[in-house]
C-alpha positions, -999 to 999 in steps of 0.1 A, spaced: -467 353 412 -443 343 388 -413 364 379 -385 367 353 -361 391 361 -334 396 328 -296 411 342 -270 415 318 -247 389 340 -245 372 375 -207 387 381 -203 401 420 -213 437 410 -239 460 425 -272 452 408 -263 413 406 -255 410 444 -289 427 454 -306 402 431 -288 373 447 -299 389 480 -332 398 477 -348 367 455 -346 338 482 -366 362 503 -390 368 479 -393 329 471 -406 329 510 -434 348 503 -443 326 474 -429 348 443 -412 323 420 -385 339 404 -363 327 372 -335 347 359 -321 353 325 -290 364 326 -272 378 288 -236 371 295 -211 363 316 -196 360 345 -218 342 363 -205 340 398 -235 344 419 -258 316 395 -248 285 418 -262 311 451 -293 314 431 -297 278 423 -289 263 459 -323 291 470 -338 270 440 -344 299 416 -334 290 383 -312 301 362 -306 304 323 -282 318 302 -294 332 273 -265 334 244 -287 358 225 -315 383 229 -337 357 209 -325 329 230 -336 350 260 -371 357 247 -376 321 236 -368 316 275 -396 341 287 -423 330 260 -422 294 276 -429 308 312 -464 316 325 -454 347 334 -471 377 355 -436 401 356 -408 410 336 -380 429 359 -347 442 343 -319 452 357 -288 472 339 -288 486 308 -289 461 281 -316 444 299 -333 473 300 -334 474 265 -344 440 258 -370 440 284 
């Protein structure tokens, strides 16, 4: 299964630290996972890419979908609100 999960940033909040927590354990059980984050900071994207999950920063919400339309995807999971939006 192939995942893209959109956050609003990888900064050492809430929401971003439970993404950097949880995706290496869902990589185990063979859900490939690529964020997308919309801004900064991005703290916790070099914890992400040493699990191998990859990481973009999308400068715009166009930028972001071009990201997504390039990715055989089976998921789209947001987190926060402008994510949430976009997504």
């Amino acid at each position: 299964m192939k995942v893209l999960v959109l956050i609003e940033s990888l900064g050492r909040g809430g929401a971003e630290s439970c993404l950097a927590a949880g995706l290496p354990a869902l990589s185990r059980y063979g859900i490939e996972s690529t964020v997308v984050t919309l801004g900064g900071p991005h703290d916790l994207a070099g914890e992400l890419r040493a699990e191998g999950i990859s990481v973009h920063e999308a400068r715009s919400a166009r930028e972001a979908f071009a990201i997504a339309m390039k990715l055989d995807l089976d998921v789209i999971h947001t987190h926060l609100f402008r994510a949430n939006i976009l997504g």
